[in-house]
C-alpha positions as CSV (number, residue, x, y, z in Angstrom):
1,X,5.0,-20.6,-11.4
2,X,5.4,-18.2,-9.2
3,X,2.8,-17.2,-6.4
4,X,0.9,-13.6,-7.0
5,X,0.8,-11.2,-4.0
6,X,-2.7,-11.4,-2.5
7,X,-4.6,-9.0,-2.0
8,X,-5.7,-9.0,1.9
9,X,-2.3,-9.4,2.6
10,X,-1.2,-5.9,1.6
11,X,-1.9,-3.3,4.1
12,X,-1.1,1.0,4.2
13,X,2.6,1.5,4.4
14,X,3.6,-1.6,2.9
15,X,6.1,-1.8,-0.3
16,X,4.6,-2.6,-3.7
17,X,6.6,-3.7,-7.3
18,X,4.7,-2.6,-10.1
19,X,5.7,-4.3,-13.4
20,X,5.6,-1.9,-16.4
21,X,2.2,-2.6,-17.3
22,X,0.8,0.5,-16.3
23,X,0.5,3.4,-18.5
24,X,0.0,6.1,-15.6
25,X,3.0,5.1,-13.7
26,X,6.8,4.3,-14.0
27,X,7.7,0.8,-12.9
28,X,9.3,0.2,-9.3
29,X,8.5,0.4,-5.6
30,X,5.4,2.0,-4.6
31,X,4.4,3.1,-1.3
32,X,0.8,1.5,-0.7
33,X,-1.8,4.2,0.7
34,X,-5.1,4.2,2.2
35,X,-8.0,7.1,2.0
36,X,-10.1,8.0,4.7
37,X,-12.5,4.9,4.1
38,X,-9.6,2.4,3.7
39,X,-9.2,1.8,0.0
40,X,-5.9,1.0,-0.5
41,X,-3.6,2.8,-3.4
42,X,-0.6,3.7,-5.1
43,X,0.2,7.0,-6.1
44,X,0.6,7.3,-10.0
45,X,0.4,9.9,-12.9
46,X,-3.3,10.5,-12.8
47,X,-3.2,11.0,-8.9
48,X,-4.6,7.7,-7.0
49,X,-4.5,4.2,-9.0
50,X,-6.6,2.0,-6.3
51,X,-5.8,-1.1,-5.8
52,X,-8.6,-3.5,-5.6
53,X,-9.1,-2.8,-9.1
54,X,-5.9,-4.7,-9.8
55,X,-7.1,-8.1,-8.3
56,X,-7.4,-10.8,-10.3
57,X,-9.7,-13.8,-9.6
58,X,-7.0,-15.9,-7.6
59,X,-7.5,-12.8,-5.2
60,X,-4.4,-11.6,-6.2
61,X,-2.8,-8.4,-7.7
62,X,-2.1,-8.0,-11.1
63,X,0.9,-5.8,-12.6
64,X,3.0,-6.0,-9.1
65,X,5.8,-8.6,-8.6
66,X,7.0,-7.7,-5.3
67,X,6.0,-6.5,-2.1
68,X,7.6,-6.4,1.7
69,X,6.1,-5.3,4.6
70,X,7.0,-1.1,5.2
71,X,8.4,-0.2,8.8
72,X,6.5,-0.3,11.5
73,X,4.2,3.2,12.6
74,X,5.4,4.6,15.9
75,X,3.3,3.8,19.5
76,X,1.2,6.2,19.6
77,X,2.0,7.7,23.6
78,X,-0.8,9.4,25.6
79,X,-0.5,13.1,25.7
80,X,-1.4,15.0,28.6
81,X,-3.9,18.4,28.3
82,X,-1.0,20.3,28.2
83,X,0.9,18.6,25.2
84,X,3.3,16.4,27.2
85,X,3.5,12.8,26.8
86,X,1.9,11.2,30.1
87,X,4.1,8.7,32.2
């Protein structure tokens, strides 16, 4: 049997597989998002489909059978009053 993709181990800009369960998106890679309070999501057909309504009791997701980390973000650099990146 193959292990599921937990849950608390998916973060924003990571790389999801959905199966093609769902009947408000297409199956493949999806890029996981995150709303201004954190929920974590998928883009689909009816606009957001949140994640943590996919979780089954072993904690993790149903109707996705891959996942990989997405690239890292970029440092943020301080910026200067004047819009130039401080040394």
């Amino acid at each position: 049997m193959t292990q599921g993709i937990l849950f608390g181990q998916v973060a924003a800009g990571d790389i999801l597989v959905a199966d093609s369960g769902f009947g408000c998106m297409v199956a493949g890679e999806k890029l996981v998002q995150a709303d201004a309070q954190g929920g974590l999501f998928v883009q689909c057909g009816d606009g957001r489909h949140y994640l943590d309504g996919q979780v089954g009791e072993d904690g993790c997701l149903i109707g996705f059978t891959g996942h990989r980390r997405g690239p890292k973000p970029a440092p943020v650099l301080p910026v200067t009053p004047g819009g130039r990146v401080a040394a």
